[in-house]
Gaussian input, Z-matrix of N, CA and C with variables (Angstrom, degrees):
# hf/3-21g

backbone

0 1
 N
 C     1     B1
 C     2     B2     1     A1
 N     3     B3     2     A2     1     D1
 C     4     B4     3     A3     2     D2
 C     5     B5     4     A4     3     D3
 N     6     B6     5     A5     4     D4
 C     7     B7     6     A6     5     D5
 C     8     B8     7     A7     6     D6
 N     9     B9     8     A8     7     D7
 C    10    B10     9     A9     8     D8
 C    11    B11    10    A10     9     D9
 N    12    B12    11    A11    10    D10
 C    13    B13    12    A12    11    D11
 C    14    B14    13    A13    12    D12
 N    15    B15    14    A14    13    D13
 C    16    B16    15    A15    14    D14
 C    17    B17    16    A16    15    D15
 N    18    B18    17    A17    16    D16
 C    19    B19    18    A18    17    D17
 C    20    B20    19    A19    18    D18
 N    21    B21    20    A20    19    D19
 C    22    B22    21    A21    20    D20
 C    23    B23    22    A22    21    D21
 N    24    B24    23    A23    22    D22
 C    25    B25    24    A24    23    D23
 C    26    B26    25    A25    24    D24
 N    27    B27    26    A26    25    D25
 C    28    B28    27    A27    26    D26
 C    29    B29    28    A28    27    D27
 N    30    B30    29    A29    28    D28
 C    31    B31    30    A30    29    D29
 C    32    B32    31    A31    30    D30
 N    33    B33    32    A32    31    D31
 C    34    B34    33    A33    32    D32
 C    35    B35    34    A34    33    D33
 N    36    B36    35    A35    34    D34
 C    37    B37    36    A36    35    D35
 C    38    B38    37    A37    36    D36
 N    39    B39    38    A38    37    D37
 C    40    B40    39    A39    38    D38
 C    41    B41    40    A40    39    D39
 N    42    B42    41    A41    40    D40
 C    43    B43    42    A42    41    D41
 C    44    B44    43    A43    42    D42
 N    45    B45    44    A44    43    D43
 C    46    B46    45    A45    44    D44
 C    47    B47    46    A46    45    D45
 N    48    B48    47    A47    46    D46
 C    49    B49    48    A48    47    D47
 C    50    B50    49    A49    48    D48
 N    51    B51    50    A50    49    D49
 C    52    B52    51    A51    50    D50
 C    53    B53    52    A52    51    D51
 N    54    B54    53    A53    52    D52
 C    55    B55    54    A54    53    D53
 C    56    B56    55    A55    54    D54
 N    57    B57    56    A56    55    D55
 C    58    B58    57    A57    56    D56
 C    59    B59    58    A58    57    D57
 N    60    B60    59    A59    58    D58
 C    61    B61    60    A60    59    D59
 C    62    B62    61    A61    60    D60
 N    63    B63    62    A62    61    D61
 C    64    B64    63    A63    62    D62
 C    65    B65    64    A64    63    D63
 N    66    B66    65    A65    64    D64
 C    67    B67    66    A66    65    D65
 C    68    B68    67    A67    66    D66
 N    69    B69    68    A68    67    D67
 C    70    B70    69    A69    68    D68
 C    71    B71    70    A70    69    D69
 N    72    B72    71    A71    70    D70
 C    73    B73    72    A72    71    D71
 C    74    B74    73    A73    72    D72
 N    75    B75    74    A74    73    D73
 C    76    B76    75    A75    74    D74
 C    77    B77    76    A76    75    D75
 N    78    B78    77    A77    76    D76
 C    79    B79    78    A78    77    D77
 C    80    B80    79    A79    78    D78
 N    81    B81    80    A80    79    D79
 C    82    B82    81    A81    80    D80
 C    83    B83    82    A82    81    D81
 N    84    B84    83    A83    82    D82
 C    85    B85    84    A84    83    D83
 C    86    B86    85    A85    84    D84
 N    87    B87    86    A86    85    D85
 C    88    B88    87    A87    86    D86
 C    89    B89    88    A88    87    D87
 N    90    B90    89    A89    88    D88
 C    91    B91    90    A90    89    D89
 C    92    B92    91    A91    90    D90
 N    93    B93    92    A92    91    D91
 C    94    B94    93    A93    92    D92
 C    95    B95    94    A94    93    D93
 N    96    B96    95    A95    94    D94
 C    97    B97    96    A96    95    D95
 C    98    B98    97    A97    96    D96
 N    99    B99    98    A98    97    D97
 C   100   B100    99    A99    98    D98
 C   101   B101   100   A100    99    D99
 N   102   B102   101   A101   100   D100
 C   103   B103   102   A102   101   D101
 C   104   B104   103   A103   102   D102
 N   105   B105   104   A104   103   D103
 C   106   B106   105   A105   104   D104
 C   107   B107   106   A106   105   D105
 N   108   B108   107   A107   106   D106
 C   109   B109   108   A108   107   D107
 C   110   B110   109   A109   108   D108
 N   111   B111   110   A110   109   D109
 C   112   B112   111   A111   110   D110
 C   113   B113   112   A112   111   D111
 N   114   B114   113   A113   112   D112
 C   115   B115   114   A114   113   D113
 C   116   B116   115   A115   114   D114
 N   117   B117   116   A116   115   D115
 C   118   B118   117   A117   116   D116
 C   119   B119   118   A118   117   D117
 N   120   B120   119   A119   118   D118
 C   121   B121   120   A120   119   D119
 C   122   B122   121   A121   120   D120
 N   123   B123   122   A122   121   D121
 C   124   B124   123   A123   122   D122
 C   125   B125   124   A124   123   D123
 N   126   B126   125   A125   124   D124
 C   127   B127   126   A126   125   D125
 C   128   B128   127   A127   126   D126
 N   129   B129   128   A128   127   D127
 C   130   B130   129   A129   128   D128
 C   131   B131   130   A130   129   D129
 N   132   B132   131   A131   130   D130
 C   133   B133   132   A132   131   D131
 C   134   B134   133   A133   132   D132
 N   135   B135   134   A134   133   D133
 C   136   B136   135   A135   134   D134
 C   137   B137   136   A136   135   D135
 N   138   B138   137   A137   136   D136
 C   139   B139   138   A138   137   D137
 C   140   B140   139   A139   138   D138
 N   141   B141   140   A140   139   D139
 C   142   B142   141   A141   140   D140
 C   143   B143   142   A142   141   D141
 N   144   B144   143   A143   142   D142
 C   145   B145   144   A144   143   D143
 C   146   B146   145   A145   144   D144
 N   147   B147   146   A146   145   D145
 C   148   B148   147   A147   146   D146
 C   149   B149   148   A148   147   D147
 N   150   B150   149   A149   148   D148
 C   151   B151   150   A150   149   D149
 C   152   B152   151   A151   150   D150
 N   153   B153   152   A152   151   D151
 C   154   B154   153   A153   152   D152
 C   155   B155   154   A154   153   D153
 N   156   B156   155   A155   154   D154
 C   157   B157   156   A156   155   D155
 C   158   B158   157   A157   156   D156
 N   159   B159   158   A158   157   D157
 C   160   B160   159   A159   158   D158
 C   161   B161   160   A160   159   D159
 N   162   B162   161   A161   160   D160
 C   163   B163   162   A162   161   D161
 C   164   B164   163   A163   162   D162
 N   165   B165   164   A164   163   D163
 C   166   B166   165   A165   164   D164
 C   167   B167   166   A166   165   D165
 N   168   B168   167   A167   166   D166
 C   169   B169   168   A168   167   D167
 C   170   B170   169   A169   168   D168

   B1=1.4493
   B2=1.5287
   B3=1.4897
   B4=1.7320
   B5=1.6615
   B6=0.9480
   B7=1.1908
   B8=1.8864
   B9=1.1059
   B10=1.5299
   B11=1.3000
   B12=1.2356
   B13=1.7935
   B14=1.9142
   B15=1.2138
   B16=1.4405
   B17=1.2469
   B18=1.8799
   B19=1.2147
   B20=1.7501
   B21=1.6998
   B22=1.4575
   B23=1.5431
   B24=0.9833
   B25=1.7087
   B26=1.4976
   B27=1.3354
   B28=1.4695
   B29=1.5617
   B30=1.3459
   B31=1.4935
   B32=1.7887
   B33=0.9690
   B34=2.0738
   B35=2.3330
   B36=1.3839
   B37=1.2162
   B38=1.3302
   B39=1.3752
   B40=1.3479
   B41=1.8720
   B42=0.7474
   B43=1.8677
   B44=1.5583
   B45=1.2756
   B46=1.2321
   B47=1.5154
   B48=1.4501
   B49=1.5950
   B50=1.6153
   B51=1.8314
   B52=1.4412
   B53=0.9415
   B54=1.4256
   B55=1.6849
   B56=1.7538
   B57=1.3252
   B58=1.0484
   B59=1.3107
   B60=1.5612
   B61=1.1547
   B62=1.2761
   B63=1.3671
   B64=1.6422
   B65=1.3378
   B66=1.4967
   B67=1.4634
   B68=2.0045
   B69=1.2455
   B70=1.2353
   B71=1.3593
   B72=1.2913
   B73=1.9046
   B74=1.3929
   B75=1.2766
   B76=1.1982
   B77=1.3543
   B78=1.4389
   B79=1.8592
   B80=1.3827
   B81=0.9065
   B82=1.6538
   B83=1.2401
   B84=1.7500
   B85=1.8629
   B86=1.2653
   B87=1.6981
   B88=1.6235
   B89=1.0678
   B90=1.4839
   B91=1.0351
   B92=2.0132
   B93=1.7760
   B94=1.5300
   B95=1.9431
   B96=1.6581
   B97=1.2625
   B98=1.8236
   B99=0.8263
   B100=1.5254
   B101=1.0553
   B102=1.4666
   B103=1.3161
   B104=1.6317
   B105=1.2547
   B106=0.9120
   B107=1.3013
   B108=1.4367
   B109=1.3891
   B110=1.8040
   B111=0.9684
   B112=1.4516
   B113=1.5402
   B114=1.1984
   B115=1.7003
   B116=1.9117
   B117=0.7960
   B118=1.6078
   B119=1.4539
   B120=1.5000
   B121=1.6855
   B122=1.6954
   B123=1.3423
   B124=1.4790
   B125=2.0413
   B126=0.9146
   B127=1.5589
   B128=1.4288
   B129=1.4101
   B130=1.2084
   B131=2.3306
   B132=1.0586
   B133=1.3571
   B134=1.6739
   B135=1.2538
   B136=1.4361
   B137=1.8260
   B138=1.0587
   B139=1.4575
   B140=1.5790
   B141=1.4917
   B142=0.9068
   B143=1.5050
   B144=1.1301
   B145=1.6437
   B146=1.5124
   B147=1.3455
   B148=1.9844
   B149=1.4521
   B150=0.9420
   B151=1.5098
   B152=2.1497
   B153=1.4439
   B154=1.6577
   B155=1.5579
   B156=1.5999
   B157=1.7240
   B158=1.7324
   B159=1.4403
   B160=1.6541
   B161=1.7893
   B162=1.3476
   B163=1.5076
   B164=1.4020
   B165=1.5326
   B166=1.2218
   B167=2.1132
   B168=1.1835
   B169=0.9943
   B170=1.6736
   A1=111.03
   A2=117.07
   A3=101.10
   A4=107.31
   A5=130.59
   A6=118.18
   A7=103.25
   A8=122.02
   A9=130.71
   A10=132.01
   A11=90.98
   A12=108.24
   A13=124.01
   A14=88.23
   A15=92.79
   A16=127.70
   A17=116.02
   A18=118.07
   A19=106.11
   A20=127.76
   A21=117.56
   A22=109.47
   A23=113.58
   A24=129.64
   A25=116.53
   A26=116.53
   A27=140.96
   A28=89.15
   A29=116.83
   A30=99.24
   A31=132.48
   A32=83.82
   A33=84.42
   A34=90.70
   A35=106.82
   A36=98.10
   A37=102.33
   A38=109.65
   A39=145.32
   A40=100.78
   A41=125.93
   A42=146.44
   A43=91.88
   A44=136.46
   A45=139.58
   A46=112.11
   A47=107.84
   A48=123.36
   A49=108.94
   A50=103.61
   A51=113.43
   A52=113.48
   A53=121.63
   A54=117.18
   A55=111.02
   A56=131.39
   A57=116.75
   A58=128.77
   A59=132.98
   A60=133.66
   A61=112.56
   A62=140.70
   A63=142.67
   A64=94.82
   A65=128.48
   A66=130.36
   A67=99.66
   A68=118.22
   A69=119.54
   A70=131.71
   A71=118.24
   A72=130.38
   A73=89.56
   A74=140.00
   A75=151.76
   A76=106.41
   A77=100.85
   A78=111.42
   A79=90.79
   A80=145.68
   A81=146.85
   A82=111.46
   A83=108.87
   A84=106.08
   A85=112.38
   A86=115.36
   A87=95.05
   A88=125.13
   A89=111.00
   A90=122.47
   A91=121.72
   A92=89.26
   A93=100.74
   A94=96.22
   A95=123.36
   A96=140.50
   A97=100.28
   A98=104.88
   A99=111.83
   A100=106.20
   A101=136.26
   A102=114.52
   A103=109.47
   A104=128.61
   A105=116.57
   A106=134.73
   A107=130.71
   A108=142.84
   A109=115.38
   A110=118.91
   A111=113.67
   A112=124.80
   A113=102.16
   A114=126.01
   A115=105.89
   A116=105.67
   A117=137.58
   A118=106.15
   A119=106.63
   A120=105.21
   A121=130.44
   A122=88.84
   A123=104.50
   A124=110.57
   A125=104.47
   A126=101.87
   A127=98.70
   A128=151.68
   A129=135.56
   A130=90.35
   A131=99.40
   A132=115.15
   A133=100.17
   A134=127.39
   A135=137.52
   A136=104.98
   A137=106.54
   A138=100.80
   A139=117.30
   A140=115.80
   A141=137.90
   A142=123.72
   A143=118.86
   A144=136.88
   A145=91.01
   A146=104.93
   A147=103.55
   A148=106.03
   A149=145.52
   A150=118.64
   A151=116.77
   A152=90.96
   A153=102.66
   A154=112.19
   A155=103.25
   A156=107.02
   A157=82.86
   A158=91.71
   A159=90.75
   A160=129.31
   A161=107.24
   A162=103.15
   A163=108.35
   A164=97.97
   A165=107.93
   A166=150.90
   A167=149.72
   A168=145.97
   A169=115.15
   D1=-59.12
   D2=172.30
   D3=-71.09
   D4=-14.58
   D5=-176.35
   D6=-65.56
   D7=-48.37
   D8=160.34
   D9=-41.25
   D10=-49.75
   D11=166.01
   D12=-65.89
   D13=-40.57
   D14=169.09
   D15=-77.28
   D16=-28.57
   D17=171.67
   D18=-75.13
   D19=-23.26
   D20=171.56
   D21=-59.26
   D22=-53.96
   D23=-175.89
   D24=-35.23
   D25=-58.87
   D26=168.38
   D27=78.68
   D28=85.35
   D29=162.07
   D30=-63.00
   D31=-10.30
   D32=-156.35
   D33=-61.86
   D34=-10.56
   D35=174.46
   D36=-57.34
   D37=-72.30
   D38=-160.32
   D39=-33.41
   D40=-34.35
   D41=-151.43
   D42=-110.65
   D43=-33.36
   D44=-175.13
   D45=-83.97
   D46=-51.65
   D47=166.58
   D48=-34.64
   D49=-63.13
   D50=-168.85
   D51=-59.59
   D52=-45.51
   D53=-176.68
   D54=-72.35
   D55=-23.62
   D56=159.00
   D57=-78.58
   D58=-18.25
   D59=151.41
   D60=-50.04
   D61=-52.93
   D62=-167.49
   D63=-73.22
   D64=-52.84
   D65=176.80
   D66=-36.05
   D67=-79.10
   D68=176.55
   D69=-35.84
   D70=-43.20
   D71=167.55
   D72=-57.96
   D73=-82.25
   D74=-156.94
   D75=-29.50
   D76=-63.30
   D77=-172.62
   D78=-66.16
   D79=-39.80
   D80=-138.63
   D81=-100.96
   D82=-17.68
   D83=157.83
   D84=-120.25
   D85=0.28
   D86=154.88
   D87=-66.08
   D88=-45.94
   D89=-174.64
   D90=-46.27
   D91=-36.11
   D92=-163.18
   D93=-85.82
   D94=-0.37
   D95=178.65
   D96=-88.10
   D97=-46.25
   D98=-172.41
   D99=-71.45
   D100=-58.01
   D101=-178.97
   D102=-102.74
   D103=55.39
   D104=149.38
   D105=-100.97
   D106=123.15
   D107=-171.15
   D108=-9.25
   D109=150.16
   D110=169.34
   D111=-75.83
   D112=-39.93
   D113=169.56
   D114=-39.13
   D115=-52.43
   D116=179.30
   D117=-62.98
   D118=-77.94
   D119=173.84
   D120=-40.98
   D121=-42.29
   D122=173.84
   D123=-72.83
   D124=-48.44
   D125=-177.11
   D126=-72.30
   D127=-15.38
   D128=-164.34
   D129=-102.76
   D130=-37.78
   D131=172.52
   D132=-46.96
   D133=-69.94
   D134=-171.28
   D135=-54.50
   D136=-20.78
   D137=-160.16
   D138=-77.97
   D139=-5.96
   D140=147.57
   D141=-44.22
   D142=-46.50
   D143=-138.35
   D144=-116.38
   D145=-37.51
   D146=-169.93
   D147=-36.24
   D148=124.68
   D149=150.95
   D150=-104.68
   D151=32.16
   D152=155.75
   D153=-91.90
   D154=165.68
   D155=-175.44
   D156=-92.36
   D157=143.18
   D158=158.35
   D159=-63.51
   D160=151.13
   D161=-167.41
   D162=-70.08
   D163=138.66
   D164=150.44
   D165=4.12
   D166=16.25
   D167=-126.67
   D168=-59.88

């Protein structure tokens, strides 16, 4: 019975989808890594190291 079910299903889509979805995130935050400002890189870099609480909002 799953053996049937799995052959209706056809996974090998399913595995093809995923890897092009992750393919896409991937490009889509290097991309958004690369050009992001230096000002930025550096303050998100520090935020590690702060040892203040962030302010208040």
């Amino acid at each position: 019975m799953v053996k049937e079910v799995i052959t209706l299903v056809d996974l090998s889509q399913w595995a093809q989808l995923s890897l092009l979805i992750f393919a896409g995130v991937f490009i889509a935050v290097s991309i958004r890594t690369l050009f992001q400002s230096n000002a930025m890189t550096r303050d998100q870099a520090r935020l590690v190291l702060d040892d203040e609480t962030s302010p208040e909002q």
